[in-house]
N, C-alpha and C positions, 0 to 999 in steps of 0.2 A: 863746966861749960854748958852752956842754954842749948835746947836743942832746936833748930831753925822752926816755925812756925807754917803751916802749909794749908793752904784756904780746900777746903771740901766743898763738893755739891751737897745740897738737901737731901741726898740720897746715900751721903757718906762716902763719898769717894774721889779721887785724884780729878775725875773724868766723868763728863756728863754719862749716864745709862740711854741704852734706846732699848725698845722691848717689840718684837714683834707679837702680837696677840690676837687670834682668830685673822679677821681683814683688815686689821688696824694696824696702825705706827704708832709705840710710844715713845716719844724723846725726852727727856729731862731737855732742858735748856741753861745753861750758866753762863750763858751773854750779855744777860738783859739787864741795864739799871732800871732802878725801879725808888718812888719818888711821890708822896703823895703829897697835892698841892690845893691849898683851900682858900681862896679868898678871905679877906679879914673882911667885918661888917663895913660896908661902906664903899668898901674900895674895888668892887665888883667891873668900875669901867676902867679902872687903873689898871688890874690882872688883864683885862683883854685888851690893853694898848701896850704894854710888855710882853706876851706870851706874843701877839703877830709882831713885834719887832725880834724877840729872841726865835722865832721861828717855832714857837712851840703850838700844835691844833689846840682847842678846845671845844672837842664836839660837842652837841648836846646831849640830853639825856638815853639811856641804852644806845650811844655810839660809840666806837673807835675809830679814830682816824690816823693814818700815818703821815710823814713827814721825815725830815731827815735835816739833824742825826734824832731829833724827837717823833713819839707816838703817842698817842693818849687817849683813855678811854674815860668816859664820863662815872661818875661812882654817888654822885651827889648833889645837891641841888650847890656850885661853887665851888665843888670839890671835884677833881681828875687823878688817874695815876697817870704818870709822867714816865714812860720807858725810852730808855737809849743804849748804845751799845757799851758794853762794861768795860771793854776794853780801852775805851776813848772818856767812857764817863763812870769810871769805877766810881768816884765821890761824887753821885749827881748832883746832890745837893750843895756844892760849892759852886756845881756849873748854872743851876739857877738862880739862887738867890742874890747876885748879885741885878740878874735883869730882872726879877720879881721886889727888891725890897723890902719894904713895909708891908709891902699891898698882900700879901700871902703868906701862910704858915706853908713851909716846907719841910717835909719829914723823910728822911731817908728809910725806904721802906725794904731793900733787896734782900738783905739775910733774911726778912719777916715771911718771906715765900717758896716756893716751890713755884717753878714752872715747866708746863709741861706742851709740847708740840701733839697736836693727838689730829691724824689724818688718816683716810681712808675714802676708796671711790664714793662709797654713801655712809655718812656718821651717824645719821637718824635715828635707823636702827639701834647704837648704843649709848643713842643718848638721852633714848628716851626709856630706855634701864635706867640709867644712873640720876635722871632732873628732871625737873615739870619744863625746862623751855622746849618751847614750838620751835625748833629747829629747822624745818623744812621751811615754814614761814616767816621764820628772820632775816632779813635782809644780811648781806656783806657790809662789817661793820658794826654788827650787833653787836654790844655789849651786857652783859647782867650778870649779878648777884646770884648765884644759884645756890642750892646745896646738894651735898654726892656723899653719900655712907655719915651722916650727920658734923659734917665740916664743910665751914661757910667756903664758898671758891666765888671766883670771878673768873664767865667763859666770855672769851671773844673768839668771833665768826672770824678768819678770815677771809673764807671762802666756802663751796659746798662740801666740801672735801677736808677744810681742815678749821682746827679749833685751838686757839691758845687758853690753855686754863691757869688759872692761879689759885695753891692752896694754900692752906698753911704750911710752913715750912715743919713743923712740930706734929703735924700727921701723913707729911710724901711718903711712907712708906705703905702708909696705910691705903693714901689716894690712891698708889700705883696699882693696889692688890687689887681696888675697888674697880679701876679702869681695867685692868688685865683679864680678871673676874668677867667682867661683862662682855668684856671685846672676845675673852675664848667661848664663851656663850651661842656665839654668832656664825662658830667656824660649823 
């Protein structure tokens, strides 16, 4: 007899982790679908007359914008990740590509990540351990590329207080020690 199959966090487990660390929150997050979406040559005004009928943002460059049940931060000159809630859009990529087409390559991206909620009254102080972004000077919304213990991440700003990061899903163990590491630094 087979034995039933059972989906893990990035952190190996049944159940999201949260970590408290010096003045920080750490969450793991296993909500999010996640969805990279890239216009095909050409078809640049076609992607943005589908993504405003399917309801999906596509902010411009270093942004994120929300939306519901979609969010999306920009990654590329055409190119956005595409988050929604896992539970409604566990296969995101079935739920877009039918309003996308031709006009876009759609890649299901969610096992490829780690995500992590990281909040605290003032994050600055630990993030300016861990990355070269100006955090204080980012607006709400910001989105970027960064890098933390030599693994590429994608931070976005919520707000002044909180940060959604994205790792690789093949080093969250390591992200976590890297974040926990710096955020006990502070206590």
């Amino acid at each position: 007899m087979a034995e039933t199959l059972h989906s893990l966090t990035a952190l190996g487990h049944s159940e999201p982790e949260t970590h408290a660390a010096g003045p920080c929150r750490i969450a793991e997050r296993f909500d999010v679908a996640l969805a990279s979406l890239a216009a095909r040559k050409g078809r640049e005004a076609d992607v943005e007359r589908a993504a405003k009928a399917a309801g999906v943002p596509l902010p411009g460059p270093a942004r994120w914008k929300d939306g519901a049940p979609y969010a999306a931060f920009w990654v590329a000159p055409g190119m956005w990740f595409v988050e929604a809630p896992f539970a409604s859009h566990e296969d995101i990529v079935a739920h877009l590509k039918p309003a996308f087409g031709d006009a876009a390559s759609i890649t299901e991206q969610t096992d490829a990540w780690v995500c992590f909620d990281i909040s605290a009254a003032e994050l600055s102080p630990l993030l300016e351990r861990l990355c070269n972004v100006d955090f204080p000077g980012a607006p709400d919304g910001f989105a970027t590329r960064t890098v933390i213990e030599h693994s590429g991440c994608y931070l976005v700003k919520r707000g002044p207080g909180q940060v959604v990061l994205y790792g690789s899903r093949s080093s969250a163990r390591s992200l976590l020690h890297a974040l926990e590491t710096a955020a006990a630094s502070l206590a």
